[in-house]
C-alpha positions in Angstrom: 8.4 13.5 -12.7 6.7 12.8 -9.4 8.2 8.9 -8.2 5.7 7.3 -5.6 6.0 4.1 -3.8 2.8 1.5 -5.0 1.8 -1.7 -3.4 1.2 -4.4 -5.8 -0.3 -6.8 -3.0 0.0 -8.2 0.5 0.8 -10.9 3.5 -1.1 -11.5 6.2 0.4 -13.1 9.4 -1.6 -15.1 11.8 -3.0 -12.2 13.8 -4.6 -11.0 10.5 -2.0 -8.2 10.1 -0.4 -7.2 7.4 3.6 -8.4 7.6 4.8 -8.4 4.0 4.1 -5.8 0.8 5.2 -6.3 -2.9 5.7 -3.1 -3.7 7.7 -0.8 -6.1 8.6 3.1 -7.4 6.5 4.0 -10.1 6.5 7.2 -12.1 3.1 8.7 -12.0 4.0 10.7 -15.4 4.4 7.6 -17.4 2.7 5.0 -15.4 5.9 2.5 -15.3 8.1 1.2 -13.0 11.1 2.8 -11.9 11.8 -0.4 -9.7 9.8 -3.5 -10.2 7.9 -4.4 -7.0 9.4 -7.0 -4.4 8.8 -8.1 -1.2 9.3 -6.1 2.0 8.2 -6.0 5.7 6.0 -3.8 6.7 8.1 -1.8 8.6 10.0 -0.6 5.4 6.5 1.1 4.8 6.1 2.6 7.8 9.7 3.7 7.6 8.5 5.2 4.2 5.7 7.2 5.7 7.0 8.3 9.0 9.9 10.2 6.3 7.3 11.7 4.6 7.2 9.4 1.3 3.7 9.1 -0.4 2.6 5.3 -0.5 -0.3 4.4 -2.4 -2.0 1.1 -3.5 -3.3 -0.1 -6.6 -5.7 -3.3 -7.6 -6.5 -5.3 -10.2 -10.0 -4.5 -12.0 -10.3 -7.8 -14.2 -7.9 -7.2 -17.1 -7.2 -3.6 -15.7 -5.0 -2.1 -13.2 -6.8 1.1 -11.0 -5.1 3.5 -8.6 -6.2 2.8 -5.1 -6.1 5.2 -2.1 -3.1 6.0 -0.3 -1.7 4.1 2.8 -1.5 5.7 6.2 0.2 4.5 9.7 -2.6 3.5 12.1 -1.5 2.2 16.1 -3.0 -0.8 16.8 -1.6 -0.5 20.7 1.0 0.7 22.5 4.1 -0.3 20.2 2.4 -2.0 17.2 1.4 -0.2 14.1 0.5 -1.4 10.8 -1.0 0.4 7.5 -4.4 1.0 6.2 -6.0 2.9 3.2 -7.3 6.0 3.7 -11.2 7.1 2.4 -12.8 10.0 1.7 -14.8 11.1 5.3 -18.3 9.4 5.1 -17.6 8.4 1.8 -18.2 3.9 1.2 -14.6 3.0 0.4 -14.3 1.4 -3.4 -10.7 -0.2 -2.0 -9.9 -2.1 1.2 -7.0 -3.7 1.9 -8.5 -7.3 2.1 -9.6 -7.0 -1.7 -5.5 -6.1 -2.0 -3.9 -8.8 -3.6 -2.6 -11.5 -1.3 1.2 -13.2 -1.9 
């Protein structure tokens, strides 16, 4: 019973960078929540990644909820990081965080 982290949607602050997630634990057997998403800094993600935890996205598709790709940590300088999706190499990405939900 694999449990990943998902993220439902996001904030953007005034620089343009993400600040806030709704996210949750989902159970990738039975596609349901183990905890409902709810807001969290960002740093709670990146807390979640640099211990090794998978975080992964998903989007609305009309009526439909897809799997998206999963988040990385990216540096934006010298003591600032944030997330982003990670794509295929060379491959056009069908998900990008500014088609993420916004809260």
């Amino acid at each position: 019973m694999p449990i990943i982290r998902v993220i439902t949607a996001v904030n953007y602050n005034k620089q343009g960078n993400v600040q806030y997630v709704r996210w949750g634990l989902a159970n990738t057997d039975t596609n349901r929540w183990m905890a409902a998403p709810s807001e969290s800094h960002v740093i709670h993600v990146l807390e979640a990644l640099k211990y090794g935890e998978e975080v992964w996205t998903v989007f609305a598709d009309g009526d439909k909820i897809v799997p998206g790709p999963r988040v990385q940590a990216v540096k934006l300088r010298p003591g600032l990081k944030t997330i982003a999706l990670q794509h295929p190499e060379g491959e056009e990405p069908a998900h990008t965080l500014e088609r993420m939900a916004v809260f």
